[in-house]
C-alpha positions in Angstrom: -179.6 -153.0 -114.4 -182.1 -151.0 -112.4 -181.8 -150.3 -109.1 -184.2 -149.8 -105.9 -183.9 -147.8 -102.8 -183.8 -150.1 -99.5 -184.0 -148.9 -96.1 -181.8 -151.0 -93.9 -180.8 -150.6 -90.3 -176.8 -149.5 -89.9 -176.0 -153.3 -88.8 -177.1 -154.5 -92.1 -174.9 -152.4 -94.1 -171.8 -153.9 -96.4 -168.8 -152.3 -97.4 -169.3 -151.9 -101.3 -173.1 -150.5 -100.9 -173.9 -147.2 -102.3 -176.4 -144.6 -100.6 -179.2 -144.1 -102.1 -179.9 -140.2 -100.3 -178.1 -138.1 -98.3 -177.5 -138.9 -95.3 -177.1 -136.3 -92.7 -176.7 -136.0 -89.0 -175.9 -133.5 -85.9 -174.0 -135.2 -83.0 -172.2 -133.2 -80.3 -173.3 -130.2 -82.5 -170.9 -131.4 -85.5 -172.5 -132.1 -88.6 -171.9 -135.6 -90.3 -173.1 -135.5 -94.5 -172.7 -138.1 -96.9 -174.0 -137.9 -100.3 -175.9 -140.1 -102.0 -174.1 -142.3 -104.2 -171.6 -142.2 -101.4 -169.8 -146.1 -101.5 -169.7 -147.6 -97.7 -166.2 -148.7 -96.4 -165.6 -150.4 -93.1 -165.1 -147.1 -91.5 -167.7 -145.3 -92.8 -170.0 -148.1 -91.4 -167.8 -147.8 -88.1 -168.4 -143.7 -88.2 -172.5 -144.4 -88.8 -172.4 -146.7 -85.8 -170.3 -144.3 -83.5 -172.7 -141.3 -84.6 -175.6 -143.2 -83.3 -177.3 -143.8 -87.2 -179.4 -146.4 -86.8 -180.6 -146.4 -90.5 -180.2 -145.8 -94.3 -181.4 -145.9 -97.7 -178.8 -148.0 -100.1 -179.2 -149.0 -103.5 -179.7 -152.5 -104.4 -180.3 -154.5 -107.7 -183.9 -154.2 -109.5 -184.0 -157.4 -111.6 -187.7 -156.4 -112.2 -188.8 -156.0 -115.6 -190.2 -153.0 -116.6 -194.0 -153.7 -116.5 -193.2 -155.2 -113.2 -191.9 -152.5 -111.8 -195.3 -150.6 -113.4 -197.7 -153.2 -111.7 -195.7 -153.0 -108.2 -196.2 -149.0 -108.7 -199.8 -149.4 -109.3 -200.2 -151.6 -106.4 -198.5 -149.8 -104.1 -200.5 -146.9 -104.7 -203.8 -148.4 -104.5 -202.6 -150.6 -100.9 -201.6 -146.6 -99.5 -205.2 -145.3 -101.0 -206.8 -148.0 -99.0 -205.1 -147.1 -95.8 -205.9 -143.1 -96.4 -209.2 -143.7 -97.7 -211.5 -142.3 -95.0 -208.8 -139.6 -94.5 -208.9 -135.6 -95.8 -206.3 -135.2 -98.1 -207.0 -131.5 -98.5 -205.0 -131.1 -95.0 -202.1 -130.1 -95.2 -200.3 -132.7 -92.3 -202.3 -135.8 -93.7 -201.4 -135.0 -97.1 -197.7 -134.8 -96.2 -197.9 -138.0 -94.1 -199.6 -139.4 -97.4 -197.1 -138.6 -99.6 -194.0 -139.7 -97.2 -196.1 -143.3 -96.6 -196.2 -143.6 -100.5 -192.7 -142.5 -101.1 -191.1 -145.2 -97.8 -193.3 -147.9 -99.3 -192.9 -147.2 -103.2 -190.3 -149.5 -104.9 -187.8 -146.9 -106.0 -186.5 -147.2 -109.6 
């Protein structure tokens, strides 16, 4: 079975979850990584708390069939279009706040 990215807030997360990016954060000037794929525990969900992480991507289940998942792309692309569409692309800070609305609000396969 597939899987999507979901962002959830820290509270949210279950031991058994899997990241679904890096995570990474500077606290105190020590740096905290996890790499994707990493499997959450009960401490590593105690760690994100302590280190302030108020968020993350996990994986979850994608029992979407594959033209689904096609038709939700499309869709997707057309609502961000829509939101952009008086906007100039051709800059370079509306093009990358284009491409990272797309990418948070694209069901990940």
């Amino acid at each position: 079975m597939s899987t999507l990215h979901a962002y959830i807030a820290t509270f949210e997360a279950v031991p058994g979850m899997r990241l679904a990016r890096d995570l990474n954060k500077v606290s105190n000037h020590q740096l905290f990584l996890l790499p994707a794929g990493t499997e959450l525990t009960e401490v590593l969900i105690r760690q994100l708390v302590v280190r302030d992480i108020h968020s993350l991507v996990v994986e979850v289940p994608d029992a979407r069939s594959g033209e689904q998942r096609e038709q939700d792309r499309v869709r997707v692309e057309a609502e961000v279009r829509h939101c952009f569409r008086g906007a100039d692309l051709t800059r370079p800070a509306v093009a990358c706040l284009y491409a990272s609305v797309l990418e948070y609000r694209m069901p990940h396969a």
